[in-house]
PDB file of the backbone (N, CA, C, O) and the ligand in Angstrom, with CONECT records:
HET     ZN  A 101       1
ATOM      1  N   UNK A   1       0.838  -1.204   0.000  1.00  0.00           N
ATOM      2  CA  UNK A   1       0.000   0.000   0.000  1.00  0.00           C
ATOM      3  C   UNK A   1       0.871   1.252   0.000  1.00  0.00           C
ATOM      4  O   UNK A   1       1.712   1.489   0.866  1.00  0.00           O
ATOM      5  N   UNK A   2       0.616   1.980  -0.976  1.00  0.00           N
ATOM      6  CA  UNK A   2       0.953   3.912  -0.799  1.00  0.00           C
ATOM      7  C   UNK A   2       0.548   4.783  -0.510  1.00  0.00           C
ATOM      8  O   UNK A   2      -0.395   5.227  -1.165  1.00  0.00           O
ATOM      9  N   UNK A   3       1.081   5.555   0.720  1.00  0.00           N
ATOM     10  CA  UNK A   3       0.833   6.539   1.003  1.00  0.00           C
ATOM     11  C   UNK A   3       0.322   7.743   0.554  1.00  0.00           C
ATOM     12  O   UNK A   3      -0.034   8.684   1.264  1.00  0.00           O
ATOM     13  N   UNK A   4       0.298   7.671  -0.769  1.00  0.00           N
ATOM     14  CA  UNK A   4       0.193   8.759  -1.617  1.00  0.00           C
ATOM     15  C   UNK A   4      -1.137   9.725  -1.702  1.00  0.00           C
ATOM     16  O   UNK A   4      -2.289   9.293  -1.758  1.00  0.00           O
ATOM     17  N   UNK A   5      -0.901  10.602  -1.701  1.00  0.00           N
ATOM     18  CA  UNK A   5      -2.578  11.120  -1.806  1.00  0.00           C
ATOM     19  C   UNK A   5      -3.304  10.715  -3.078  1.00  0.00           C
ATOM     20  O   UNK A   5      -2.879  10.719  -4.233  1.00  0.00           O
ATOM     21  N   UNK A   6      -4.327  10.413  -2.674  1.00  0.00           N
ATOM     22  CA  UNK A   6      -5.291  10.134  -4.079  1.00  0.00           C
ATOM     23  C   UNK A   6      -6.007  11.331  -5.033  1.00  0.00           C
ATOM     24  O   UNK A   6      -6.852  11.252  -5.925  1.00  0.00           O
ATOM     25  N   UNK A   7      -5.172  12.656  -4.350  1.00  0.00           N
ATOM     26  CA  UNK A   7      -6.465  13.717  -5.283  1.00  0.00           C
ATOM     27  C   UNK A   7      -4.789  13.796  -6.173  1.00  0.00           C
ATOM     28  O   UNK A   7      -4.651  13.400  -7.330  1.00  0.00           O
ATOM     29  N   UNK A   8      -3.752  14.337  -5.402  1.00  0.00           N
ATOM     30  CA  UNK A   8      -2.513  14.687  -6.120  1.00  0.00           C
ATOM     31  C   UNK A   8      -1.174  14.244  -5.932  1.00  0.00           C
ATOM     32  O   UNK A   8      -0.087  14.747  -6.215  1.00  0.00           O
ATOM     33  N   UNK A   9      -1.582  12.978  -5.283  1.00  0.00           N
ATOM     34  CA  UNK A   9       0.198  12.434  -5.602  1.00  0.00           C
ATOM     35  C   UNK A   9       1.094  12.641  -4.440  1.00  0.00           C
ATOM     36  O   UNK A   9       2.129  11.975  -4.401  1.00  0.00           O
ATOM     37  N   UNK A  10       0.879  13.324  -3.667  1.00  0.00           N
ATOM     38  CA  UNK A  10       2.022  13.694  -2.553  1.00  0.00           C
ATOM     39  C   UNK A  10       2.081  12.657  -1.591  1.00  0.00           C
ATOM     40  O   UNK A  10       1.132  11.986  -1.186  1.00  0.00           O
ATOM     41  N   UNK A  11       2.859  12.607  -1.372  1.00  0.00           N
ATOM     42  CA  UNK A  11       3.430  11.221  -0.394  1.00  0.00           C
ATOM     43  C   UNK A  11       3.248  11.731   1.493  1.00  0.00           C
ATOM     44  O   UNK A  11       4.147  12.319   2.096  1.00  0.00           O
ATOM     45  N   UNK A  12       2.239  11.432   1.968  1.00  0.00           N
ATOM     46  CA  UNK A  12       1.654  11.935   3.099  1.00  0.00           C
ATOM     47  C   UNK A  12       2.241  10.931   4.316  1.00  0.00           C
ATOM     48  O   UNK A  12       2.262  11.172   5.524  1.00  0.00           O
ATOM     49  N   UNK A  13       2.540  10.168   3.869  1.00  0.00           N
ATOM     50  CA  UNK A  13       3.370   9.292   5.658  1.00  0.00           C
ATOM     51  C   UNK A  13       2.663   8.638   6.301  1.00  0.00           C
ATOM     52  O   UNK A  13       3.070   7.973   7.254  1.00  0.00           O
ATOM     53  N   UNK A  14       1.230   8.691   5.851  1.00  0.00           N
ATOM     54  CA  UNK A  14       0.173   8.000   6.244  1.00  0.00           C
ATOM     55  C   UNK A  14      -0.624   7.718   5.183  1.00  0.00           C
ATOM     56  O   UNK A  14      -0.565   8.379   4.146  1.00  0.00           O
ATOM     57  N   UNK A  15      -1.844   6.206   5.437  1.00  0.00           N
ATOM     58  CA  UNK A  15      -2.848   5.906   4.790  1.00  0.00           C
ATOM     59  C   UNK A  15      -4.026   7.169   4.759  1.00  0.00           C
ATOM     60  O   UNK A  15      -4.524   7.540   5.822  1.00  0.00           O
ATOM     61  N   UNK A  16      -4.451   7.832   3.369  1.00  0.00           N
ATOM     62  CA  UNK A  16      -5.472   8.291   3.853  1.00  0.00           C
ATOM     63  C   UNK A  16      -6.975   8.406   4.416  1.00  0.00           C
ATOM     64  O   UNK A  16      -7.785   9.223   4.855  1.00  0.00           O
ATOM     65  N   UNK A  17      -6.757   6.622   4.017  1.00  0.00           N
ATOM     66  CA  UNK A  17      -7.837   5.922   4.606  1.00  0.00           C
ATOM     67  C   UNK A  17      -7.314   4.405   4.844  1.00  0.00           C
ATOM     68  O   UNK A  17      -6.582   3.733   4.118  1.00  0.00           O
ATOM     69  N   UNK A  18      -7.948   4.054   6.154  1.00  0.00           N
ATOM     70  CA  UNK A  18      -7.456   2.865   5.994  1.00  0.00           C
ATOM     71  C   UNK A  18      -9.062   2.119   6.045  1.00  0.00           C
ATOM     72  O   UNK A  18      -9.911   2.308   6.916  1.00  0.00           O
ATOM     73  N   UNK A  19      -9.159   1.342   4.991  1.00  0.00           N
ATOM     74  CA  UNK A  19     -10.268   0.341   5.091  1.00  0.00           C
ATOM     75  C   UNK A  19     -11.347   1.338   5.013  1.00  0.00           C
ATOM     76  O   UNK A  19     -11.405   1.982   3.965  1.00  0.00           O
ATOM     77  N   UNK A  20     -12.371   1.625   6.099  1.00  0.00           N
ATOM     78  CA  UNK A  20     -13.915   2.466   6.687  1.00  0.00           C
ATOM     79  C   UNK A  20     -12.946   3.334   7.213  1.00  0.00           C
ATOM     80  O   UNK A  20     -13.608   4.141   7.867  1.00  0.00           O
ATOM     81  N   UNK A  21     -12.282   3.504   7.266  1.00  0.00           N
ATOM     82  CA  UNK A  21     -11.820   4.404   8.483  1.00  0.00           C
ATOM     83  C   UNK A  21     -10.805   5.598   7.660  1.00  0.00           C
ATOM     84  O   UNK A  21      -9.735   5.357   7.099  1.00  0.00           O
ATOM     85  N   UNK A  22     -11.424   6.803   7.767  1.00  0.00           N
ATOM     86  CA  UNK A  22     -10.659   7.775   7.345  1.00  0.00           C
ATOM     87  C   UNK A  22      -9.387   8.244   8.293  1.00  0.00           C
ATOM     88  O   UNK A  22      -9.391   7.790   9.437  1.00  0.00           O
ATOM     89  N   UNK A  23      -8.264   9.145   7.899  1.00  0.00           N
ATOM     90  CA  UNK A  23      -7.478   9.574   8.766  1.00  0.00           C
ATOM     91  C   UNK A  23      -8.209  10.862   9.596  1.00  0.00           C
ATOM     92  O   UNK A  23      -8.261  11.073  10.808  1.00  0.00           O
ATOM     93  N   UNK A  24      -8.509  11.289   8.966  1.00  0.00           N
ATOM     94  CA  UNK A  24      -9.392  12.865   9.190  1.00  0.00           C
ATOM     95  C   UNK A  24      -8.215  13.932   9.125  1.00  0.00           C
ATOM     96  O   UNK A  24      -8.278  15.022   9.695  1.00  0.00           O
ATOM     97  N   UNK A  25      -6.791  13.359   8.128  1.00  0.00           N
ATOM     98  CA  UNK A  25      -5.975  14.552   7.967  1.00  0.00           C
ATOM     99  C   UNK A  25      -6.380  15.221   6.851  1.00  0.00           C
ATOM    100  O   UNK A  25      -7.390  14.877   6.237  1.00  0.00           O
ATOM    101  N   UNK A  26      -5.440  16.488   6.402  1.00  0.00           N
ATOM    102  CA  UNK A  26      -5.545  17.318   5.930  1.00  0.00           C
ATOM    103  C   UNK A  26      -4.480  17.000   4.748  1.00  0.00           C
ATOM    104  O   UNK A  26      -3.356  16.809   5.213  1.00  0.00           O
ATOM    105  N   UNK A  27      -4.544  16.904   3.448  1.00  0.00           N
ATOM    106  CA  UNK A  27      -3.004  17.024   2.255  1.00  0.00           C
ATOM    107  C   UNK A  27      -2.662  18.138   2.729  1.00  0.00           C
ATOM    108  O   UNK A  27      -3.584  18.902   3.015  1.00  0.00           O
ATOM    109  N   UNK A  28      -1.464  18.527   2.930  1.00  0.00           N
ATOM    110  CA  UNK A  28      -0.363  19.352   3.062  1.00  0.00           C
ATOM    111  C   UNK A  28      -0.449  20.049   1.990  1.00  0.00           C
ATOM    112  O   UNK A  28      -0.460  21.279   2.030  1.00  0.00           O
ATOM    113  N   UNK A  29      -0.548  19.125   0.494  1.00  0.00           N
ATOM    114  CA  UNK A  29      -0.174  19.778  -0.735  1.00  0.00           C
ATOM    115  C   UNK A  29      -1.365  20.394  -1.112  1.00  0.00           C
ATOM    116  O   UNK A  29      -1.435  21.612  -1.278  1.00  0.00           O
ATOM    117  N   UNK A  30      -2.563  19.429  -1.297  1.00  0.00           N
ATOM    118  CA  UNK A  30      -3.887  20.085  -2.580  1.00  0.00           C
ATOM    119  C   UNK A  30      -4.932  19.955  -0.969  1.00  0.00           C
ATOM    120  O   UNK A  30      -6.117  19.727  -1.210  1.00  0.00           O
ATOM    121  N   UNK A  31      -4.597  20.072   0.453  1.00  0.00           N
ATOM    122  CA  UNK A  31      -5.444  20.466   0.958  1.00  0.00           C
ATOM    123  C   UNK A  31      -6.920  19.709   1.201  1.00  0.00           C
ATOM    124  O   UNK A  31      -7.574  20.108   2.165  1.00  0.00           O
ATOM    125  N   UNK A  32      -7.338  18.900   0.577  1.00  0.00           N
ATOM    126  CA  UNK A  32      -8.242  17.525   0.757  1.00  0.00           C
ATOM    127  C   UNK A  32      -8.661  17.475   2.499  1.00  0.00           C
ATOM    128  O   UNK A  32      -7.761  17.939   3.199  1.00  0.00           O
ATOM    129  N   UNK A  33      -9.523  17.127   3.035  1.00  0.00           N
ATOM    130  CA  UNK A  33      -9.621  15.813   4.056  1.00  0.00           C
ATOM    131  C   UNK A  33     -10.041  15.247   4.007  1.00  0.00           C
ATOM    132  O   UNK A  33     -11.162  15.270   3.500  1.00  0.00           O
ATOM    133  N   UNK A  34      -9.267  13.853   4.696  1.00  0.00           N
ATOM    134  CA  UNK A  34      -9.967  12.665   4.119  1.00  0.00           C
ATOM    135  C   UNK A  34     -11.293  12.206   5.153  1.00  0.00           C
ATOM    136  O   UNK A  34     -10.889  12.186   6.316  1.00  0.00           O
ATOM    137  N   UNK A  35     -12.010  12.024   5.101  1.00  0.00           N
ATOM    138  CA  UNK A  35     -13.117  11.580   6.059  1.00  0.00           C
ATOM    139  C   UNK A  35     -13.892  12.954   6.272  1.00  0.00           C
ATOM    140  O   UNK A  35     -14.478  13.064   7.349  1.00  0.00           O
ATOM    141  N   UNK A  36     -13.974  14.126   5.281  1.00  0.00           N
ATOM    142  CA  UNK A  36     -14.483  14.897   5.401  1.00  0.00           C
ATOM    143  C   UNK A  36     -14.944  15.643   4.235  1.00  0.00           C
ATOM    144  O   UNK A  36     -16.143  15.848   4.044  1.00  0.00           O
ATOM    145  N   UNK A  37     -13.974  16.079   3.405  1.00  0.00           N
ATOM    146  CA  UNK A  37     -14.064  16.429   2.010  1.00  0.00           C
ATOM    147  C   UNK A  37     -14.285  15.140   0.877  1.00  0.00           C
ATOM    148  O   UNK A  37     -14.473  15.287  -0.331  1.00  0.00           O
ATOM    149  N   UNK A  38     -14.218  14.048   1.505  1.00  0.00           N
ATOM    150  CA  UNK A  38     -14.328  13.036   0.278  1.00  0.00           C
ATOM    151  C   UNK A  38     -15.257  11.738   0.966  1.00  0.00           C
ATOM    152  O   UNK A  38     -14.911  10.583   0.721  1.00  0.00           O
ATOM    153  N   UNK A  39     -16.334  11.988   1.750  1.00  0.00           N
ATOM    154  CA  UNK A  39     -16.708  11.175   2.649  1.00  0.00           C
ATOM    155  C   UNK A  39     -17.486  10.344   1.505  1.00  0.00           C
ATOM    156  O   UNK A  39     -17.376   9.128   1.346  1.00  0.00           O
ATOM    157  N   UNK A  40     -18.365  11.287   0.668  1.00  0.00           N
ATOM    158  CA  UNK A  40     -19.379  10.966  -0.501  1.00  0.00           C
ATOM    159  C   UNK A  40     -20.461  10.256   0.069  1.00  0.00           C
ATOM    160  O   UNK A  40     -21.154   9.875  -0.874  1.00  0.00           O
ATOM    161  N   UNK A  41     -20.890   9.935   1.008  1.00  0.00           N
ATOM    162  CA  UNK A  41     -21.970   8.451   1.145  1.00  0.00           C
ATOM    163  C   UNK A  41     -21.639   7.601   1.457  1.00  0.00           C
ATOM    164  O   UNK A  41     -22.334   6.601   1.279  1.00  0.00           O
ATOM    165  N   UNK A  42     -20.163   7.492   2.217  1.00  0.00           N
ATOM    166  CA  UNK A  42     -19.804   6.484   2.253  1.00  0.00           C
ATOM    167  C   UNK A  42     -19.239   4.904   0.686  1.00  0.00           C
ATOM    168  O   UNK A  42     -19.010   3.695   0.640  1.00  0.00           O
ATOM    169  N   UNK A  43     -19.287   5.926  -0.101  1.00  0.00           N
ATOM    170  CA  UNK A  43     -19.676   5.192  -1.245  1.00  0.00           C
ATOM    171  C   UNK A  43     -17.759   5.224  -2.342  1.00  0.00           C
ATOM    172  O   UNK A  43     -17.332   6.038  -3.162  1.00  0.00           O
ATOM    173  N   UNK A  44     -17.387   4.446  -1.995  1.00  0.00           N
ATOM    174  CA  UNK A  44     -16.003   4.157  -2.502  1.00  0.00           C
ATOM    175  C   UNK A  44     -16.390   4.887  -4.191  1.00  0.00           C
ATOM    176  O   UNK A  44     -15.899   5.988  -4.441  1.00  0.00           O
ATOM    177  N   UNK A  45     -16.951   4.444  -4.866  1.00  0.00           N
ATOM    178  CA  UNK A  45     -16.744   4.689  -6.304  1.00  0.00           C
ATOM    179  C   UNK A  45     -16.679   6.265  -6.399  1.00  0.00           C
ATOM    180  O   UNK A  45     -15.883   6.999  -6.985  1.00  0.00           O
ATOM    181  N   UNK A  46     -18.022   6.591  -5.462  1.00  0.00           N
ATOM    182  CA  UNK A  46     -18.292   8.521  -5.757  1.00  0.00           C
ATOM    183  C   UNK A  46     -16.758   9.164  -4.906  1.00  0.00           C
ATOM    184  O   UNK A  46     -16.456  10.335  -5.134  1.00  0.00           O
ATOM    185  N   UNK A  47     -16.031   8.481  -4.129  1.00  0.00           N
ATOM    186  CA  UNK A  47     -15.339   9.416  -3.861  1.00  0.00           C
ATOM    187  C   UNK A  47     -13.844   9.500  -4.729  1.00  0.00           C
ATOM    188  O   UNK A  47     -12.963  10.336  -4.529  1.00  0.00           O
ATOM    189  N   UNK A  48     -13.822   8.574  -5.581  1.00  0.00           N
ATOM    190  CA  UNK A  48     -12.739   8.815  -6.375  1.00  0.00           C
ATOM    191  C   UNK A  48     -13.331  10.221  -7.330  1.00  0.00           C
ATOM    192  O   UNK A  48     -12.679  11.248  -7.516  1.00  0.00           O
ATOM    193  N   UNK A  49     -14.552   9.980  -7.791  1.00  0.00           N
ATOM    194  CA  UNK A  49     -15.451  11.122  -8.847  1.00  0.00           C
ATOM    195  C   UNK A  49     -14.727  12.510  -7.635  1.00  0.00           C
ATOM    196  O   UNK A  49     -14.251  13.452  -8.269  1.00  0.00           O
ATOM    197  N   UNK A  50     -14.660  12.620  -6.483  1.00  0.00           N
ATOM    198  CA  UNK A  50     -14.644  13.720  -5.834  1.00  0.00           C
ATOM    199  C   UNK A  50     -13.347  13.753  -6.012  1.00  0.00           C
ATOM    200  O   UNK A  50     -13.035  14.725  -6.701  1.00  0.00           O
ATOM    201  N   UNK A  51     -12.420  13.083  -5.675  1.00  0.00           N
ATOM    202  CA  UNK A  51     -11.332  12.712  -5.915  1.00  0.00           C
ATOM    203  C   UNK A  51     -10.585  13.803  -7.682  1.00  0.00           C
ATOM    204  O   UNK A  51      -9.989  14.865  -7.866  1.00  0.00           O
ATOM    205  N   UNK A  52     -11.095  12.743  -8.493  1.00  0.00           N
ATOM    206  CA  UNK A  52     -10.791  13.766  -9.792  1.00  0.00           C
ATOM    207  C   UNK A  52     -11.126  14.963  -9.766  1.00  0.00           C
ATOM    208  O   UNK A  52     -10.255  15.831  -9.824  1.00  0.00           O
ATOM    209  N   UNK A  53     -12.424  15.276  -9.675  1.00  0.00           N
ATOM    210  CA  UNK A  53     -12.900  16.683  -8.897  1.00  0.00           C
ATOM    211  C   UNK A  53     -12.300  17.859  -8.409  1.00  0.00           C
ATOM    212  O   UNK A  53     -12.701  18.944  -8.833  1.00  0.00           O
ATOM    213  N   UNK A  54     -11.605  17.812  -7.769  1.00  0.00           N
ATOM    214  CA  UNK A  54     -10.960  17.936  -6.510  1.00  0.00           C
ATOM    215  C   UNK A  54      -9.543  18.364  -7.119  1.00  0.00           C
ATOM    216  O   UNK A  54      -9.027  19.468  -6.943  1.00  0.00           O
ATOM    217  N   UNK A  55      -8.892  17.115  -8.004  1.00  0.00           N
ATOM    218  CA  UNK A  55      -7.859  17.122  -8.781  1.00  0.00           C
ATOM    219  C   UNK A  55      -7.709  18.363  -9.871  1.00  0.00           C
ATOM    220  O   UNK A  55      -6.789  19.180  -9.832  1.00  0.00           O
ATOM    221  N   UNK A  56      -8.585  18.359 -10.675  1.00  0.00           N
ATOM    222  CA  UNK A  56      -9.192  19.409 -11.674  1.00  0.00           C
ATOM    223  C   UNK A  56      -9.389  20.427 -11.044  1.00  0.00           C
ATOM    224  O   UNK A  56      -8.868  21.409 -11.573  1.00  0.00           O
ATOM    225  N   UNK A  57     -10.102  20.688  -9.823  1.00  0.00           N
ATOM    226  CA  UNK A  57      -9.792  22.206  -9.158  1.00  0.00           C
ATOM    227  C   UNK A  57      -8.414  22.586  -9.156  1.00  0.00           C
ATOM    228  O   UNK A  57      -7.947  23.640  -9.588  1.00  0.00           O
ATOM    229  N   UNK A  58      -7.757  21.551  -8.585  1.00  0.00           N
ATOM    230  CA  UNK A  58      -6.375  21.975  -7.830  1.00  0.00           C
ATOM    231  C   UNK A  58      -5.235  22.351  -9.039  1.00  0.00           C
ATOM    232  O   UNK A  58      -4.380  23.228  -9.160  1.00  0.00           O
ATOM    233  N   UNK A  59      -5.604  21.429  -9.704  1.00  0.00           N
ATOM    234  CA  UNK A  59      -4.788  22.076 -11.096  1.00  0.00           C
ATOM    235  C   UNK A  59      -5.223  23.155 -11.902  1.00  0.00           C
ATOM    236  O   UNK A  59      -4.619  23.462 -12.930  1.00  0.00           O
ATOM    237  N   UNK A  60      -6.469  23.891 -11.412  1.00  0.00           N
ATOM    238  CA  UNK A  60      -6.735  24.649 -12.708  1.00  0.00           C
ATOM    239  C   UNK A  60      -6.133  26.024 -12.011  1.00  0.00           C
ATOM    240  O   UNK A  60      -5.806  27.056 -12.596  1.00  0.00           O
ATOM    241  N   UNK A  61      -6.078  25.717 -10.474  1.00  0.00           N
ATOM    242  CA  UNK A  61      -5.694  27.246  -9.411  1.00  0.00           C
ATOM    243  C   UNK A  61      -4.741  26.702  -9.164  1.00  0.00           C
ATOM    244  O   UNK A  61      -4.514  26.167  -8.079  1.00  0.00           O
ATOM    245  N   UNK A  62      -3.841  26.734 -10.316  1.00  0.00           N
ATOM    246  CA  UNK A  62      -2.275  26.133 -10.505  1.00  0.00           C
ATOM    247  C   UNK A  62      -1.164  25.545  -9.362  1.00  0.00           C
ATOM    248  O   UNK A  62      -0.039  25.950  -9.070  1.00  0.00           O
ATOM    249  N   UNK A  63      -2.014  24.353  -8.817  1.00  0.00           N
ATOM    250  CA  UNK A  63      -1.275  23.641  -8.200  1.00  0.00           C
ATOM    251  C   UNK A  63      -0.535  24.002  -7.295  1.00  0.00           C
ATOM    252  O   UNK A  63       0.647  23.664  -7.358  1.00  0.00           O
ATOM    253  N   UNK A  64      -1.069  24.900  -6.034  1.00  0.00           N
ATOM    254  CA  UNK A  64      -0.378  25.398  -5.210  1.00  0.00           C
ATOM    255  C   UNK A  64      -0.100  24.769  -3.660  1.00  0.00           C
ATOM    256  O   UNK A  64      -0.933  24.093  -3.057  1.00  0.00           O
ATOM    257  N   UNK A  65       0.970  25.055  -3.243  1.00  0.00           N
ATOM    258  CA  UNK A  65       1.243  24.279  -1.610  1.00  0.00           C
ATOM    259  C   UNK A  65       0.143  24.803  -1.013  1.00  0.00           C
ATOM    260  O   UNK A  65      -0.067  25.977  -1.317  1.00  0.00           O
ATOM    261  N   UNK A  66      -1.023  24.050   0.129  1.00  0.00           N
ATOM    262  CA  UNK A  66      -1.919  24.147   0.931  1.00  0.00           C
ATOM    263  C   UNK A  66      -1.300  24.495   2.145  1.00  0.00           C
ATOM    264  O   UNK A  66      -1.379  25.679   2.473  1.00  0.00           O
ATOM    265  N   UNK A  67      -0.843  23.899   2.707  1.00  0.00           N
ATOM    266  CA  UNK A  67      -0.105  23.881   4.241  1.00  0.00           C
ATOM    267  C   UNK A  67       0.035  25.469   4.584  1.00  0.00           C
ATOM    268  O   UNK A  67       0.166  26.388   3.776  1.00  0.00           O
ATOM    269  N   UNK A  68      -0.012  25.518   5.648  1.00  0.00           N
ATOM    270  CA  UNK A  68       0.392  27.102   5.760  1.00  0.00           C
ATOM    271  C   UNK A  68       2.666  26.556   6.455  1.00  0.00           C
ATOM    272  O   UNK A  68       3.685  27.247   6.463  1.00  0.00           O
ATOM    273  N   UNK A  69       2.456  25.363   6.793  1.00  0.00           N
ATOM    274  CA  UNK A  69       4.027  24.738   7.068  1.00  0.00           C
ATOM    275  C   UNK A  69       4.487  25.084   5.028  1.00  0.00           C
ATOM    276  O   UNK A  69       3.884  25.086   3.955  1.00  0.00           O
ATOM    277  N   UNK A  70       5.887  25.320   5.535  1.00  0.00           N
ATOM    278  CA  UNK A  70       6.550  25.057   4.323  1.00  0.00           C
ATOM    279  C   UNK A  70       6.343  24.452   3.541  1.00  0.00           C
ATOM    280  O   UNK A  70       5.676  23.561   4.066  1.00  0.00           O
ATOM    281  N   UNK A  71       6.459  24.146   2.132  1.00  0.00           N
ATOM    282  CA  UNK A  71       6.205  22.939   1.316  1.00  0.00           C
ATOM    283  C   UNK A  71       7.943  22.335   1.546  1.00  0.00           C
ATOM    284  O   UNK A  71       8.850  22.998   2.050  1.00  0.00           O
ATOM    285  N   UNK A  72       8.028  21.201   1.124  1.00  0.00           N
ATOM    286  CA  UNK A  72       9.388  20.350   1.189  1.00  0.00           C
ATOM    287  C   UNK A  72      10.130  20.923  -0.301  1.00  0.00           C
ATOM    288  O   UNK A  72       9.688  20.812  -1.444  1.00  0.00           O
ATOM    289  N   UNK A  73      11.460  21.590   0.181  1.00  0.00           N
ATOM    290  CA  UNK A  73      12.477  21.912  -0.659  1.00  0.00           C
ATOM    291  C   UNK A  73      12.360  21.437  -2.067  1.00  0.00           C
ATOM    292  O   UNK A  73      12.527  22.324  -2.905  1.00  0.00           O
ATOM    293  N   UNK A  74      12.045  19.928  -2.637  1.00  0.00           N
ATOM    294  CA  UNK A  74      12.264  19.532  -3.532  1.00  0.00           C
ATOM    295  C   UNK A  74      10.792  19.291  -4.079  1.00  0.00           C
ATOM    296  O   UNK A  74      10.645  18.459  -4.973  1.00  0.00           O
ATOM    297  N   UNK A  75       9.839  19.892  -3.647  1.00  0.00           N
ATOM    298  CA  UNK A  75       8.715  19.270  -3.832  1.00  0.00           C
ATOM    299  C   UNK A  75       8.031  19.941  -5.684  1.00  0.00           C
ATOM    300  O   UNK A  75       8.185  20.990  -6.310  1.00  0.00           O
ATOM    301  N   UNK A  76       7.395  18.832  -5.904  1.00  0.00           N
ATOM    302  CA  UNK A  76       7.057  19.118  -7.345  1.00  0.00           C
ATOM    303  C   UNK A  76       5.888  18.452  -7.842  1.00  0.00           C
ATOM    304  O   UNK A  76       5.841  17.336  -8.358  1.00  0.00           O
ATOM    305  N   UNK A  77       4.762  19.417  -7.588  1.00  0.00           N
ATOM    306  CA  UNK A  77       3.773  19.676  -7.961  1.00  0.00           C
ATOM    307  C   UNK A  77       3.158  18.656  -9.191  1.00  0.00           C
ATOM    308  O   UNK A  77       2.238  17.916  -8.842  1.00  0.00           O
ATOM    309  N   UNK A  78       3.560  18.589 -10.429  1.00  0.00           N
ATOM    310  CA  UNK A  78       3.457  18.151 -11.528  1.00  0.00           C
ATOM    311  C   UNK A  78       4.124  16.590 -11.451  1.00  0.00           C
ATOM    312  O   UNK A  78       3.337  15.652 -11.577  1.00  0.00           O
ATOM    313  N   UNK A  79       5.444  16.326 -11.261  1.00  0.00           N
ATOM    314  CA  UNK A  79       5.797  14.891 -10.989  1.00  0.00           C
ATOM    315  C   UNK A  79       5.218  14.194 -10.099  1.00  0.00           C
ATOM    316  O   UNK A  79       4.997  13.013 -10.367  1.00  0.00           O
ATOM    317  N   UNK A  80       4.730  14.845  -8.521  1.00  0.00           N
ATOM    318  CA  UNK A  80       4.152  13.848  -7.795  1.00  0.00           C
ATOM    319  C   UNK A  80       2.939  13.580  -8.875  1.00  0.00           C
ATOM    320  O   UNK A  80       2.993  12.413  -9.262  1.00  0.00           O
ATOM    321  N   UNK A  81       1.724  14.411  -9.549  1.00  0.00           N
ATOM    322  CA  UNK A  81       0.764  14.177  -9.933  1.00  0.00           C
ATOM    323  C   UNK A  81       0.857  12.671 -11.303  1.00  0.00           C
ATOM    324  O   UNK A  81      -0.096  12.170 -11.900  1.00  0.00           O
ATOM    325  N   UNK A  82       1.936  12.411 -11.387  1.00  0.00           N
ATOM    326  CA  UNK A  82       2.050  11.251 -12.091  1.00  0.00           C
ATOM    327  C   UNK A  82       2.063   9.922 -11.673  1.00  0.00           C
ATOM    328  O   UNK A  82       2.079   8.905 -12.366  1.00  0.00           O
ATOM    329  N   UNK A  83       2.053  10.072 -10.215  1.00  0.00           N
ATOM    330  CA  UNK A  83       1.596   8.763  -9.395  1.00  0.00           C
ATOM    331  C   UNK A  83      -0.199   8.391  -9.460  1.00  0.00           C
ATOM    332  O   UNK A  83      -0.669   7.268  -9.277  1.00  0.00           O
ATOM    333  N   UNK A  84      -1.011   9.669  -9.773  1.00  0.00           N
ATOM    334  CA  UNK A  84      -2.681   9.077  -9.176  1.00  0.00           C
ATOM    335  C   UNK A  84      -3.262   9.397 -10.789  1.00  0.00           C
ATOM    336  O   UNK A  84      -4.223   8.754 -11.211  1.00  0.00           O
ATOM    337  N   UNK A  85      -2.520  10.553 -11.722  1.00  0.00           N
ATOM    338  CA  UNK A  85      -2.809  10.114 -13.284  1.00  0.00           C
ATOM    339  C   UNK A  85      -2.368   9.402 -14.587  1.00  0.00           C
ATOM    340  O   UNK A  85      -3.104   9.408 -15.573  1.00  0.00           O
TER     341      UNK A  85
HETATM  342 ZN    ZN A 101      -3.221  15.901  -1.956  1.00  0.00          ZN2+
END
């Protein structure tokens, strides 16, 4: 299993869900929560739809660090996003 966020790729250090069970964190990068912003109904399929969603926002308001913490020195916006497209 990868850590990775499912809206944009960033490598979070944690599951953002494990199983039913959300983390209830926040992406650092595109800002998401999981068990909150992508709850959908409980319904696995609709929350990937939120998921892309979500994705397509974040890229169109050009992919910016969320965190009000630093973003990581090497971090890159566009390459992580080649892990979830
Ligand atoms: Zn993210």
């Amino acid at each position: 299993m990868n850590t990775y966020c499912p809206v944009c790729g960033f490598d979070l250090g944690f599951l953002s869900w494990e199983g039913d069970s959300p983390s209830d964190e926040i992406c650092p990068s595109c800002g998401i929560q999981y068990g909150y912003d992508d709850v959908a109904g409980g319904d696995v399929k609709q929350r990937k739809e939120v998921y892309s969603k979500w994705r397509e926002t974040w890229i169109k308001n050009g992919h910016s660090w969320f965190s009000q913490n630093k973003q990581p020195k090497d971090w890159n916006p566009v390459k992580q996003l080649e892990r979830v497209i």
